[in-house]
C-alpha positions, -999 to 999 in steps of 0.1 A, spaced: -510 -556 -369 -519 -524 -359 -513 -519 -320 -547 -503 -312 -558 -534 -328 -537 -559 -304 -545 -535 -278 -585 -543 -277 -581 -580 -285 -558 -583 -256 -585 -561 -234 -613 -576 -250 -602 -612 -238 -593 -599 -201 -628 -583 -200 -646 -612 -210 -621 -633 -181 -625 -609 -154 -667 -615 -158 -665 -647 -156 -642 -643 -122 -667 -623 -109 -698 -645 -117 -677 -678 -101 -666 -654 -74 -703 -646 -69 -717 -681 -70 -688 -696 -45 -696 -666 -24 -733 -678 -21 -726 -717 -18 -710 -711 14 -735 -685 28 -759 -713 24 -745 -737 47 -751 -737 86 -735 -710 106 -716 -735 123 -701 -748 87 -688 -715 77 -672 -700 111 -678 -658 119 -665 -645 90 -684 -620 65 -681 -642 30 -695 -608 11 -671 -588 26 -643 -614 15 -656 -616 -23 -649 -575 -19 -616 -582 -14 -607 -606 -38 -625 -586 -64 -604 -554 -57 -632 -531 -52 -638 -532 -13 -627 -495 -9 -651 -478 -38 -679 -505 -24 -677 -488 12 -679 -453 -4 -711 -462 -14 -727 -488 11 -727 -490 49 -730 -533 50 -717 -557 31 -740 -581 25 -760 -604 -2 -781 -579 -17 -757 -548 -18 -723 -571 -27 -742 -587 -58 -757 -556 -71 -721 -540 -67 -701 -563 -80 -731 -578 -110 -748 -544 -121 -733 -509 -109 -723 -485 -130 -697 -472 -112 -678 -504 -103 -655 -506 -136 -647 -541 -126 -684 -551 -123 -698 -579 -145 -722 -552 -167 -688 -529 -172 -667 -559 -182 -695 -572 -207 -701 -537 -221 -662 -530 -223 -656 -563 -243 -686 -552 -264 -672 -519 -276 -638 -534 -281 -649 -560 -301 -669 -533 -325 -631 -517 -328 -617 -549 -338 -648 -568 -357 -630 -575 -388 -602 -593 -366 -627 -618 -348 -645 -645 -365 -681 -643 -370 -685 -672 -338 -668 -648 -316 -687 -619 -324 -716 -633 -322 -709 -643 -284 -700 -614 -270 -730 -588 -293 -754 -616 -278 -740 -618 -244 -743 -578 -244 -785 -579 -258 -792 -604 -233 -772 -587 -199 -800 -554 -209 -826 -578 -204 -814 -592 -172 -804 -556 -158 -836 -545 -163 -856 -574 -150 -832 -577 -120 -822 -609 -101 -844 -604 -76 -847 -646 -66 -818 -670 -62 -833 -689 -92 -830 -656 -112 -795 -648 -100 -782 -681 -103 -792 -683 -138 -774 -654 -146 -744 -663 -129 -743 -696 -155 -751 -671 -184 -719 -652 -179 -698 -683 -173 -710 -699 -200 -703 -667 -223 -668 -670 -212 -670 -706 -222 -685 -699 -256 -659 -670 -263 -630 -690 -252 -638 -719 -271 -647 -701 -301 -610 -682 -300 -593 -715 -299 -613 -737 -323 -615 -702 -350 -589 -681 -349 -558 -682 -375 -524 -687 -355 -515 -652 -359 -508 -621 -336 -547 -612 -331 -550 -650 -314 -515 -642 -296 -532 -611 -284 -561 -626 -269 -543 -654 -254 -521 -631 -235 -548 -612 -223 -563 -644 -210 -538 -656 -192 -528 -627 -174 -558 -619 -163 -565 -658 -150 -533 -656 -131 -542 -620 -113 -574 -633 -106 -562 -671 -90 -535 -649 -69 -559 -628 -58 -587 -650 -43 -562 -678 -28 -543 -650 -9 -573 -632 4 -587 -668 14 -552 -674 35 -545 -641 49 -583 -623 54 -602 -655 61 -580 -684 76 -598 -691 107 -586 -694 140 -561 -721 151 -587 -742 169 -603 -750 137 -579 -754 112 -586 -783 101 -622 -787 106 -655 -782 89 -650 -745 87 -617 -749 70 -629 -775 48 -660 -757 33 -637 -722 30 -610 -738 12 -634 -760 -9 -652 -727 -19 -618 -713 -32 -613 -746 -49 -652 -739 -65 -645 -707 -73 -619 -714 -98 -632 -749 -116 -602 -772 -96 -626 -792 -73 -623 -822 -94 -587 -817 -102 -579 -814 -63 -592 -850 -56 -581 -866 -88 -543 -852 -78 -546 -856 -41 -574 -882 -33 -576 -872 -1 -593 -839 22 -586 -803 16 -553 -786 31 -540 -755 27 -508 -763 15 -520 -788 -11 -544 -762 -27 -517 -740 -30 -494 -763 -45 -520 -771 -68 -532 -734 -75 -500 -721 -76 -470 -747 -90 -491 -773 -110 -480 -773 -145 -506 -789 -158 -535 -775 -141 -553 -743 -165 -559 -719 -138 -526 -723 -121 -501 -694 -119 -475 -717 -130 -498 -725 -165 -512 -695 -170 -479 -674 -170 -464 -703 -186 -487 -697 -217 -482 -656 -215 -445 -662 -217 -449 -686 -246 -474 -658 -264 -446 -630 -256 -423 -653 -278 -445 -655 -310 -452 -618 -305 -417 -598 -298 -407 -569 -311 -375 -549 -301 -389 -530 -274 -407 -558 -258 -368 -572 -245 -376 -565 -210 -409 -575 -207 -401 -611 -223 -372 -614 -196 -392 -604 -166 -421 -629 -178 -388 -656 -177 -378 -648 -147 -415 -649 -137 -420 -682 -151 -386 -696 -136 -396 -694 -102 -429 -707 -106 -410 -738 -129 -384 -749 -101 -403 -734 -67 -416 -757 -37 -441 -749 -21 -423 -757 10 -398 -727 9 -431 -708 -3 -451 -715 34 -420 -709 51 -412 -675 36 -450 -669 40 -480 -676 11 -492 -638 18 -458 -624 12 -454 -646 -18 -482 -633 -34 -482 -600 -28 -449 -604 -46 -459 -626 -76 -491 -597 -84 -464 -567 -82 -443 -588 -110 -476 -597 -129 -483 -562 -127 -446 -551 -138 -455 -578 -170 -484 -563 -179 -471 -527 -177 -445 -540 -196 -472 -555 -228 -487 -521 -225 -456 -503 -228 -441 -525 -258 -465 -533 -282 -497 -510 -277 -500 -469 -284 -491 -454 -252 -525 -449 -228 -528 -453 -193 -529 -487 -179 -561 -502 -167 
């Protein structure tokens, strides 16, 4: 396979991943907003869904307030957010034309159809909850659509590797990113830990990536902050984990090596190793922020390290 060709199936399924982040992002964002003032404590929720995005400096060179309006136009519509929704459909579009004749025709189909139906929405607007939340469903359930039409298409070969790396890296970023901004932005004050406000946070974080159901089928029991992590972070069986999803990189690394991608296969290992044997335990006491500020610098060093072994040399996005 030609590596421009890996390169924008791996992109292409990150893209189409990182929308659906933001849309769930989005959608948690405005569940919680909902609820009484008293349910949800004194913290700005819009200013929080900035910072798990990624995108809280560039959204304060351009806006005074973060609030509902600004926050979804930013992080659904604008231009010159790369990460927003309308960049990350766009940009899986125009990979996908580069790499047509490696997709089947279901997959194609998803994303070309996605991309005719986001112009309609961007220039109708969202300008009701009904309208954005509609939206919000459409992008999800793209990512749905595309997903399932990868696994239940594709050949086993590299261009499916490809993809599934790009998936999985990109879920892994994105579950580090919101369950450390939860914890170490958000984590209200000592009085009431524990209480409603905690409860609704953490069950947004929960909402945000699809494990609601999975929490109280494993746990049966109320929300903690050391049981979500456990289960966001070590649970091997759970699809949005960091222990699963670099678990299935590592095991898409093996079916793709080459002799430069040595390195890169090791530090996923050594990635996946101390996600396999870790307690969360010794991860609260060394502290959950540190930890995963740590685990995104060695995602990062993985991905650097995919860009560096199998695609034409570019700058990393």
């Amino acid at each position: 396979m030609l590596s421009r060709t890996a390169e924008n199936l791996y992109w292409l399924a990150r893209y189409v991943e990182r929308a659906e982040y933001l849309a769930r992002t989005i959608d948690a964002t405005l569940r919680v907003t909902a609820l009484p003032a008293a349910y949800i404590g004194k913290t700005n929720e819009w200013d929080s869904a900035l910072l798990t995005a990624g995108v809280a400096a560039s959204f304060y060179q351009q806006y005074e307030v973060a609030n509902e309006h600004n926050v979804v136009d930013y992080l659904s519509f604008s231009a010159s957010n790369p990460s927003s929704i309308r960049n990350c459909i766009e940009a899986a579009r125009l990979n996908s034309r580069s790499v047509r004749t490696a997709l089947t025709s279901e997959m194609w189909d998803t994303i070309n159809s996605a991309w005719i139906e986001l112009q309609e929405v961007w220039s109708k607007g969202t300008s009701t909850r009904e309208d954005l939340a509609k939206f919000l469903r459409f992008v999800q359930e793209t990512s749905l659509r595309f997903d399932g039409s990868a696994y239940r298409t594709m050949l086993r070969n590299d261009a499916y590797w490809f993809s599934r790396m790009g998936v999985h890296l990109e879920r892994a970023d994105n579950t580090a990113r919101i369950l450390d901004v939860k914890y170490h932005v958000l984590l209200p004050s000592v009085k009431e830990v524990g209480g409603a406000v905690d409860y609704y946070q953490w069950s947004a974080v929960l909402r945000s990536v699809s494990a609601f159901e999975a929490y109280r089928k494993v746990f049966r029991d109320v929300v903690t902050p050391i049981k979500l992590a456990d289960l966001l972070i070590l649970r091997a069986d759970l699809p949005r984990s960091l222990h699963f999803c670099i678990r299935q990189a590592f095991e898409t690394l093996t079916y793709v090596k080459n002799d430069q991608s040595e390195e890169t296969l090791r530090r996923a290992g050594l990635l996946l190793a101390s996600l396999q044997y870790g307690k969360i335990t010794d991860i609260f006491a060394t502290g959950l922020h540190e930890y995963l500020t740590q685990f995104l610098k060695q995602t990062q060093v993985v991905s650097n390290g995919v860009q560096r072994s199998f695609f034409a040399p570019t700058l990393v996005e």
